[in-house]
Every structure is written in structure tokens, then in C-alpha cells.
C-alpha positions as CSV (number, residue, x, y, z in Angstrom):
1,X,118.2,90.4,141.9
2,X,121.2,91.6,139.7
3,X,122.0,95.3,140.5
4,X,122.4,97.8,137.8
5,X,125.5,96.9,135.4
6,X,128.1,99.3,134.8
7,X,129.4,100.5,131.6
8,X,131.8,98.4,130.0
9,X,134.2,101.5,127.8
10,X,136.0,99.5,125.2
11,X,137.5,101.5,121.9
12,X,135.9,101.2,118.4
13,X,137.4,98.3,116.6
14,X,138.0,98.1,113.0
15,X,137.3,94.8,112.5
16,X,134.2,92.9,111.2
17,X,131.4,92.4,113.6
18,X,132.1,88.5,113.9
19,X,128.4,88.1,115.0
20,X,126.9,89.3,111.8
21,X,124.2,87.0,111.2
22,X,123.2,87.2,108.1
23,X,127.2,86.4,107.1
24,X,126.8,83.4,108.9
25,X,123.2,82.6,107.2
26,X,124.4,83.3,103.5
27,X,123.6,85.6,100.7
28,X,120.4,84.0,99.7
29,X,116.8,84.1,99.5
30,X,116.7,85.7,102.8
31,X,119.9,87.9,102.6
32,X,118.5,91.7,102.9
33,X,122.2,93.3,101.8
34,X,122.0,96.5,99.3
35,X,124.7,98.5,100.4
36,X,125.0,102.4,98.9
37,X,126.3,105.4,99.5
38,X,130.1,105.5,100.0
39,X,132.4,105.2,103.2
40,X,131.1,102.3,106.0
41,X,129.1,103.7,108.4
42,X,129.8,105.2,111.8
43,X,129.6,105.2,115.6
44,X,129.9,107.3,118.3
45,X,129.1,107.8,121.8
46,X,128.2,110.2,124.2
47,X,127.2,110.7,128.2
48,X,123.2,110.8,128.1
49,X,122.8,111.1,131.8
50,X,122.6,109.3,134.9
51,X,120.5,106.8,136.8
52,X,119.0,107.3,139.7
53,X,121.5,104.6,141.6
54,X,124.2,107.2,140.2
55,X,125.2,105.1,137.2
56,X,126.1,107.1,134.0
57,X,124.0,106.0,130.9
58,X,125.6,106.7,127.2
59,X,124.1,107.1,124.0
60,X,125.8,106.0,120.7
61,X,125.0,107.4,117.3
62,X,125.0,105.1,114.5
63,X,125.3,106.8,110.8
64,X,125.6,105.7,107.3
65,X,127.0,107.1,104.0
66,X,123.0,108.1,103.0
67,X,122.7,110.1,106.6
68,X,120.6,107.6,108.1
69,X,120.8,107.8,112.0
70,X,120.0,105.6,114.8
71,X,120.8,106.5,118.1
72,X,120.4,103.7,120.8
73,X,121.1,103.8,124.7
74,X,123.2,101.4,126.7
75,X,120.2,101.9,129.7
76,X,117.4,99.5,127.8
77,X,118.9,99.2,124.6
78,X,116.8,101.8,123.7
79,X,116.1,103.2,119.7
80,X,115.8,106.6,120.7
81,X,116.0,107.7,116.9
82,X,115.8,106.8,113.1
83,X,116.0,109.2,110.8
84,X,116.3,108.3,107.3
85,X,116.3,110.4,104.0
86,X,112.6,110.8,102.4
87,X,112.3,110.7,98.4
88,X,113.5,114.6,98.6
89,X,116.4,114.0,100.9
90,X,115.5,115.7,104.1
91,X,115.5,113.2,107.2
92,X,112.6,112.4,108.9
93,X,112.4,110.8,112.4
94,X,110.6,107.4,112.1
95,X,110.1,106.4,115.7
96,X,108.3,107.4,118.7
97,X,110.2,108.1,122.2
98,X,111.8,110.6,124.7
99,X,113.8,113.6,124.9
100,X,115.8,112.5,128.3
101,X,116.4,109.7,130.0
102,X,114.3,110.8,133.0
103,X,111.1,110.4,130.5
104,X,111.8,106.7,129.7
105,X,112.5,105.8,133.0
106,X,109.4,107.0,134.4
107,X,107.3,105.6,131.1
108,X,105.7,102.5,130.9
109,X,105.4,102.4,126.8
110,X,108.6,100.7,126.1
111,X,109.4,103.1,123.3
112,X,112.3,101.8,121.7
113,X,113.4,99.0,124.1
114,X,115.0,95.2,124.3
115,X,112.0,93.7,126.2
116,X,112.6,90.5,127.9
117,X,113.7,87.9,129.0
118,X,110.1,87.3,127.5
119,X,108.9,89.7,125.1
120,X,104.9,89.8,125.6
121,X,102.5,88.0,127.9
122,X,102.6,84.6,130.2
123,X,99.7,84.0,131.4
124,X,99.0,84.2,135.8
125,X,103.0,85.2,135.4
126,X,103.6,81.4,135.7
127,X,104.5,78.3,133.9
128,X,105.7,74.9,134.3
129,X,109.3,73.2,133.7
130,X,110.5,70.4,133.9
131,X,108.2,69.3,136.6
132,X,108.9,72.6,138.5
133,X,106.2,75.0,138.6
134,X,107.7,79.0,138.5
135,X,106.2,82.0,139.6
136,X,107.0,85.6,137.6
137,X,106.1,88.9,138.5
138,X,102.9,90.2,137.5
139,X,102.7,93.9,135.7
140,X,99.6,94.0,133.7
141,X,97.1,92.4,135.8
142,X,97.4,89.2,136.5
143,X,99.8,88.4,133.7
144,X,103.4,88.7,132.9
145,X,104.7,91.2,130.4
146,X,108.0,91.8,128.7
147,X,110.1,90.3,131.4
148,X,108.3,91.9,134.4
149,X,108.2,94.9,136.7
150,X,112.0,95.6,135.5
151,X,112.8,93.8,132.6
152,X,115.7,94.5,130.3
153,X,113.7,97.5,129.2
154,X,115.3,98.4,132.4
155,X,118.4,97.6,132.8
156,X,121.8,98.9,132.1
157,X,123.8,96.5,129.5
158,X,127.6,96.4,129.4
159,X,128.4,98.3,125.5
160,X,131.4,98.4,123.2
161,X,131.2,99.4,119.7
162,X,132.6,97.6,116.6
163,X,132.9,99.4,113.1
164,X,134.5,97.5,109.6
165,X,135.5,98.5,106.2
166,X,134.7,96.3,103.5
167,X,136.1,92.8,104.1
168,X,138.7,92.0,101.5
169,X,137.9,88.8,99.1
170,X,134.9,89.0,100.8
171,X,131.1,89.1,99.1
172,X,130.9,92.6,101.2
173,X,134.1,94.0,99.4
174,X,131.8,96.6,97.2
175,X,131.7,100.5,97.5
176,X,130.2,101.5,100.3
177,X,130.4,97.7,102.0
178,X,130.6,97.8,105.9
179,X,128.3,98.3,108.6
180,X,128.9,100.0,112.3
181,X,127.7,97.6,115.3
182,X,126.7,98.0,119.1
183,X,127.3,94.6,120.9
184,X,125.2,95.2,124.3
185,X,125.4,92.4,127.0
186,X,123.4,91.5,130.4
187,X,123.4,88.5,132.7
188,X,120.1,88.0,134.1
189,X,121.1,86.4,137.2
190,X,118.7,83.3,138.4
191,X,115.7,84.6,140.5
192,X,115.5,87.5,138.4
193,X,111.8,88.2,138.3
194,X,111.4,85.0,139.0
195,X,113.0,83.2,135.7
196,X,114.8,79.7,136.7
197,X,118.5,79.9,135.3
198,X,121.1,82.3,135.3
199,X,120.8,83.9,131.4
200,X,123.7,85.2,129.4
201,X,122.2,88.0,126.8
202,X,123.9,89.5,123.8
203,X,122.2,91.8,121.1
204,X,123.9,92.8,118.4
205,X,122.6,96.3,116.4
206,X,123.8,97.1,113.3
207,X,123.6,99.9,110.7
208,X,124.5,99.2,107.4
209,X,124.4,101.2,104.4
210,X,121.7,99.7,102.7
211,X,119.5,101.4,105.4
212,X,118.9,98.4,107.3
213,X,119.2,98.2,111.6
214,X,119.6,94.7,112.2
215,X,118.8,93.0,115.5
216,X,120.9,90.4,116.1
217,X,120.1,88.4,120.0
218,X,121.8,85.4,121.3
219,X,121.5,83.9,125.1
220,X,122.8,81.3,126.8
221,X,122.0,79.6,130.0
222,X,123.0,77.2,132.9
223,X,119.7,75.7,133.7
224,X,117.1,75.0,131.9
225,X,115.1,78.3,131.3
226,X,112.2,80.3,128.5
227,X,113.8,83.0,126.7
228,X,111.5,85.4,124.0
229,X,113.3,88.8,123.1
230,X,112.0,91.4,121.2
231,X,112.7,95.1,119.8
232,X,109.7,96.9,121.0
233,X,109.8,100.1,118.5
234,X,106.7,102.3,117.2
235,X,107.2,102.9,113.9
236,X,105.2,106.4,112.2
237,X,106.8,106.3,108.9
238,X,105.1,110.0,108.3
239,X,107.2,111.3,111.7
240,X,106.8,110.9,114.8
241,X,105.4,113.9,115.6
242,X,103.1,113.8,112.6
243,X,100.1,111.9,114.1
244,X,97.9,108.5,113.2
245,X,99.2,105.7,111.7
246,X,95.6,104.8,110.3
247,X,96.7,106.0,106.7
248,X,99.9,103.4,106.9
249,X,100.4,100.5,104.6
250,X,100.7,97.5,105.9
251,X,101.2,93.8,104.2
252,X,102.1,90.8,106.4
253,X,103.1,87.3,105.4
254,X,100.5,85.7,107.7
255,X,97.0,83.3,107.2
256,X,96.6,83.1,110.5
257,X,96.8,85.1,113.9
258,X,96.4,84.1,117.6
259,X,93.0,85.0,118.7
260,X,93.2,86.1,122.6
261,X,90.8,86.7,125.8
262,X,89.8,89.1,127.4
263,X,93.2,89.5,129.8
264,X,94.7,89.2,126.2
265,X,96.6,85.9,126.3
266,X,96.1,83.4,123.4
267,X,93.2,80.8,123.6
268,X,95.0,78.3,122.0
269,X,93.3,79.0,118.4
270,X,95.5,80.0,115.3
271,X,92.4,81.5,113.2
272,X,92.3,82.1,109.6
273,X,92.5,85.7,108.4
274,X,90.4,85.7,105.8
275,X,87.1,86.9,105.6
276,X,88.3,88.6,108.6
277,X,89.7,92.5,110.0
278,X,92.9,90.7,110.3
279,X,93.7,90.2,106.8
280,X,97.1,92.1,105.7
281,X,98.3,89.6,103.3
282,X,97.5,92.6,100.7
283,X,98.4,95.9,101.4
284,X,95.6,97.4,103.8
285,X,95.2,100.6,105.0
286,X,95.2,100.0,108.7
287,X,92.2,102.3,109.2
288,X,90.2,100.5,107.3
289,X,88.9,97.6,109.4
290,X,90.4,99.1,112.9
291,X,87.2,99.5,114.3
292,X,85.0,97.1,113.0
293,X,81.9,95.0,114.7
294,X,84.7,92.1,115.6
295,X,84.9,90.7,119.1
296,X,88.9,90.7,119.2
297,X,89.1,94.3,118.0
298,X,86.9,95.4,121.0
299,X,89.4,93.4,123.3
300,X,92.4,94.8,122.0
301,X,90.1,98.2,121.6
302,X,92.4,98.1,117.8
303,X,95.3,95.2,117.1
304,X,97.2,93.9,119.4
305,X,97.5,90.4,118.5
306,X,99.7,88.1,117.5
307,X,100.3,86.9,113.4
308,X,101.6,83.6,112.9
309,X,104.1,83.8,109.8
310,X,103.8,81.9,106.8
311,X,106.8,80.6,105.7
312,X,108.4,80.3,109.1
313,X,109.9,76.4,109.2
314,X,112.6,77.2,112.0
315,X,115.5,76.6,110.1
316,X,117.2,80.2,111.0
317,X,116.8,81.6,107.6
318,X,115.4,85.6,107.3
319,X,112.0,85.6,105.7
320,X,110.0,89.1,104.2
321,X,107.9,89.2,107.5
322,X,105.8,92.2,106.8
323,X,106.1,95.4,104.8
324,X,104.8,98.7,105.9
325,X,103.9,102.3,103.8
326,X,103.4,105.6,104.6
327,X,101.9,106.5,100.8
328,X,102.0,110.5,101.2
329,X,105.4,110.3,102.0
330,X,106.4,107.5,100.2
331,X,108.8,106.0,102.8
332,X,108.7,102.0,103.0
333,X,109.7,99.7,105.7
334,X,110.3,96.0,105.3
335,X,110.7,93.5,108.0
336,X,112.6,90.5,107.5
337,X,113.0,88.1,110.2
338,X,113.9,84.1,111.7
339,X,111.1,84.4,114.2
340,X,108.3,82.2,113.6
341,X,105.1,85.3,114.7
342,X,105.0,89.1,115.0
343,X,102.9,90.9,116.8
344,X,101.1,94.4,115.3
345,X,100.0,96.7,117.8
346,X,98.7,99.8,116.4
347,X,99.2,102.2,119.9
348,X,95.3,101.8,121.0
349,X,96.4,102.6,124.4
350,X,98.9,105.7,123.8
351,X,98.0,108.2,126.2
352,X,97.7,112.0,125.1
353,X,99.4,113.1,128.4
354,X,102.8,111.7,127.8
355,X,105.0,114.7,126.0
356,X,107.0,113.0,123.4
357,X,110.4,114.6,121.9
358,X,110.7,117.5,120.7
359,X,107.2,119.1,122.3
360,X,105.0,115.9,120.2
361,X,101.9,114.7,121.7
362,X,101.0,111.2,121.0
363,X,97.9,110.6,121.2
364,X,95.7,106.9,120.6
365,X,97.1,105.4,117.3
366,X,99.9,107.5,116.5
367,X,102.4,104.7,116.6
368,X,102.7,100.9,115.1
369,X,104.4,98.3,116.8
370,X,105.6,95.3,113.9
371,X,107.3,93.1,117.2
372,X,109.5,89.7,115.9
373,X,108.9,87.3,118.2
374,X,107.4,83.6,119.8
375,X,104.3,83.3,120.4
376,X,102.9,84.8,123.6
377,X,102.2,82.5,126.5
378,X,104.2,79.6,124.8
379,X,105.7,78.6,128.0
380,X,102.0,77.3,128.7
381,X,101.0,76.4,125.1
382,X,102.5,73.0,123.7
383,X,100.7,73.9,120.1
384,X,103.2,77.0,120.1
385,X,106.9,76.6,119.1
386,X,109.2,76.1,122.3
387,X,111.1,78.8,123.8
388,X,113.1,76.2,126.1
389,X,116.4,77.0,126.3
390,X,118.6,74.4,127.9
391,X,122.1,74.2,129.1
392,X,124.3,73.8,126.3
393,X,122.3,75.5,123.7
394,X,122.6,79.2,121.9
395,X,119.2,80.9,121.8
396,X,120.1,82.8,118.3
397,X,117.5,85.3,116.6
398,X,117.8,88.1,114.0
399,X,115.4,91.0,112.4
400,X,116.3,93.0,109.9
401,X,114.2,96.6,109.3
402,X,114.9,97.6,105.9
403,X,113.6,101.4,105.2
404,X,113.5,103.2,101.9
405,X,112.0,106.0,99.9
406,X,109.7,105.1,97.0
């Protein structure tokens, strides 16, 4: 196994982040660009502490002209933060998470975090390659999840930081035009948790002023290999200190979901929502239906279940994914994304003992996951789309949270 990776201390450049994907996908029907504001944004960096091996971990602060902030940790990638202006101006803290970097490394709730090299379940932590049958570590039950006992939730990535101005004769040369970007990069040696191939990781998060945080991955390999990544954020668009998420919002772009079993791996099945708890293709409270008399609510004890997007044809392009509201405060998030499923998981299994930042308890349902992704188990499911990735090829994926005051 790889050991921890040390910091990589680079300056801030001020150039364009030449991995910006939605430059390289166009300003059309998927483009999510509406800068504001004035100035590009910002980053910074500072020491956040230090690992138990004795590596020091930073955090960098992203900012825009509006005063939204995102602060995100090299150890994990982590989203420690996003606070964004409410319709009366005063910034409100969107996400659940941590005080110290003790707190996530003894936590188990991925607050925040890059999961992978396979964001959600395999099932039996195995599948079969090219002939070759591989076997994972197992971490809930007798499944895989997000990459295994220590996945890239966990690791240290190598950092630097870019920042650019608007681009001149370019379609980003407005007032307020640029965007500030952390580039964080991991090789996952072969072996690791027992994934064939030695994988080459990038992520690329952004801040631009049109309050979006983009997520941009790409991953390369030398032997043939699955790869899944996912941002694994909990989203209370009230504060994260302000309780359920039951009163949210929430539309997604989906007719169909993945029903599961009882060790919560797909069956195979991509069921119709309608007539069904699982209907979001309206805006739905997601108290509503939480609990009712539906056999894969009681297994997920809530949702936690994968949707399988609409309009997804696997051409690249960023699609409206899902839309959520919090309608007291009137704060909006919309998800745009090139992943074909995403996974809601309203926080049925936050526990009440775990202190969250600043003195918050979060209790069952108090956070919503919205995860961009594959489908779970596809290593094992030939009616899912392929997450093969072979010599040769880029694994290249992109999501786009877009929040906003109504």
C-alpha cells in the first residue's frame, strides 16, 4: 500500500485553470456560467494540522466577489465549508462536518470527502476482470464501500492552487469573469485495497463567481482497472447546525431508481418512480413520503438509493441533475452533472453523538447527500454503464453545484 503523500507547495498561478471542463465542453445547453460580483475569486492556504504519521495537512480557502467560501483540505479533499449569502446577505454555512482534523479522521461519515477509487457499494468487495477475479476490502459488512477501509477519504493528495483573471478575447472576458481552482492529485498504487492497476487521480475544485463549486476528476491507469469517484457532501441548505432536512425541496431529473436488498446493493431492477415514494420529478418535500409503508424505505430506514438520470446519453455534456430548496430560507441548490445516476441519501443513519462544528449536534436526517456518480455494484452489473478504465484512456467527470438565494 501507498504511504501517506506529502504536500506538494507550489505558488498561486495566474493563469487559467487549463482543466476547466466546462471550457472544454462549450457554452451550451449544459454550460452553468453566471458570473457576478466584481474581482475573480480567491485562494489561500493555511497549516490545519497534522497527521498522526507526522504529515502536516493544509486547508485552502476559496472566495468569490459575493463572499461565498469554500474551504477544502488537502487530507481527503475534504469540503469543510460553504457559506453563501442568503436573500438578506448574511452567510450561512451549507454543509455538515468537523471543527479539527482529529474529528474527521476518527469519523466514519465522509463529511465532505473525495470517496473512491469507487464511490458506493461492490457487492462481497469483489468483481471480475478480464477473466481475473479481484478481491477488495470489505467495510460495511460484507460489501465494499467508497474505496475501502482507507479510501481517498483518507488520504493525503499532493495540492497547488491556480487562480485567473478574465481571459482576454475569451467568452469569460466579462466583469467579474474568473474562477480560483485547487488541482489535488493521488496515485493509487496497484494492490491498493485490492484494485488491479496502478491509478493516476486528479480533481479539480473550482469556485467561480457565479456561486458554483465545480468538481472536476480525471484518472488514468496502466492496467486495466474500475474507477467511480464521488464528492460525498451533506447539504442542509437551512445550516448546518439548524436541524432536519425533511422541510427541503427536492426535484430530480429521474423515472427510475435502482431498487436494492437488504445488504443494500442493487438487484439488477431500474424501477419506475411513479406511483411510488421515490418520485422527485416535481418538487417534493422530502418529509413527505420518508416513512411510508414501502419495502425499500424500511431497508434504507429513509433513501439511500440510487436515481438513474434522464437525459444522461454519455456524451460528456452537464445536464440539470437535481435541484434542491430550503423554502423558509429561500436558498436553492442545483446540481448539474455528466454522470449518468446520483445517489440521495437523506442522513438516516447520522448518529446524535458525533459533535459537529461549532458545538452542532446532528442528529438522524439533519443532512442530504445529492452524490454524482455510476451506478453502485456496476463492476458486477453488465445492465449498468461500465466503469472500465483501460490503459490508454482518461476517466473524465464533472459536477457542478450551483447555489443561490431566491
Amino acid at each position: 500500500m501507498r504511504a501517506i503523500v506529502l504536500l506538494l507547495s507550489l505558488p498561486v498561478l495566474l493563469t487559467a485553470c487549463g482543466g476547466d471542463a466546462d471550457r472544454a465542453a462549450g457554452r451550451g445547453a449544459g454550460s452553468t456560467d453566471s458570473n457576478s460580483g466584481s474581482g475573480p475569486p480567491t485562494i489561500t492556504s493555511e497549516p490545519w494540522g497534522v497527521t498522526p504519521e507526522g504529515v502536516s495537512v493544509q486547508l485552502y480557502t476559496l472566495r468569490n466577489a459575493n463572499g461565498m467560501t469554500v474551504r477544502v483540505s488537502d487530507l481527503g479533499g475534504i469540503v469543510t465549508e460553504v457559506l453563501v449569502p442568503d436573500r438578506n446577505g448574511d452567510l450561512v454555512d451549507v454543509v455538515l462536518g468537523y471543527d479539527s482534523l482529529d474529528t474527521y479522521l476518527e469519523g466514519s461519515t465522509y463529511f465532505g470527502a473525495i470517496v473512491g477509487r469507487y464511490a458506493n457499494r461492490i457487492a462481497r468487495g469483489r468483481f471480475e476482470l478480464d477473466g481475473t477475479t479481484y478481491e477488495l476490502a470489505t467495510n460495511a459488512g460484507d460489501n465494499h464501500l467508497h474505496g475501502g477501509i482507507r479510501g481517498f477519504d483518507r488520504v493525503l493528495w499532493d495540492a497547488f492552487t491556480v487562480q485567473s483573471g478574465p481571459i482576454p478575447g475569451s467568452p469569460y472576458d466579462v466583469p467579474g469573469a474568473g474562477r480560483a481552482s485547487l488541482i489535488l492529485s493521488y496515485v493509487s498504487e496497484a494492490g491498493e485495497e485490492g484494485y488491479p492497476g496502478s491509478l493516476d487521480a486528479e480533481v479539480t475544485i473550482t469556485l467561480t463567481n457565479g456561486n458554483e463549486l465545480k468538481f472536476g476528476y480525471e484518472a488514468t491507469t496502466d492496467a486495466p482497472t474500475v474507477v467511480n469517484l464521488s464528492h460525498h457532501g451533506y447539504w442542509n441548505l437551512a445550516g448546518h447546525d439548524s436541524g432536519s432536512i425533511l422541510d427541503h425541496e427536492l426535484e430530480l431529473r429521474a423515472s427510475r431508481y435502482t431498487p436494492v436488498d437488504t445488504g443494500l446493493i442493487p438487484t439488477g431492477e431500474f424501477r419506475h418512480v411513479e406511483g411510488t415514494p421515490f418520485d422527485f420529478r416535481t418538487p417534493t418535500r422530502i418529509g413527505e413520503r420518508i416513512d411510508a409503508d414501502d419495502e425499500q424505505l424500511r431497508i434504507g430506514e429513509g433513501y439511500d438509493h440510487n436515481y438513474v438520470l434522464d437525459d444522461w446519453t454519455g456524451d460528456g455534456a452537464l445536464r440539470l441533475a437535481a435541484r434542491l430548496r430550503d423554502p423558509a430560507g429561500g436558498l436553492a441548490l442545483e446540481v448539474f452533472t455528466t454522470e449518468p445516476g446520483l445517489h440521495l441519501y437523506s442522513g438516516n443513519f447520522l448518529d446524535e453523538s458525533a459533535g459537529g462544528k461549532q458545538g452542532a449536534v446532528y442528529g438522524r436526517r439533519t443532512g442530504l447527500c445529492l452524490e454524482t456518480q455510476h451506478f453502485p455494484d456496476s463492476p458486477n452489473r453488465p445492465e449498468s454503464p461500465s466503469t472500465v478504465l483501460r490503459p490508454g484512456e482518461t476517466y473524465e467527470s464533472e459536477t457542478v453545484y450551483r447555489i443561490r438565494a431566491e
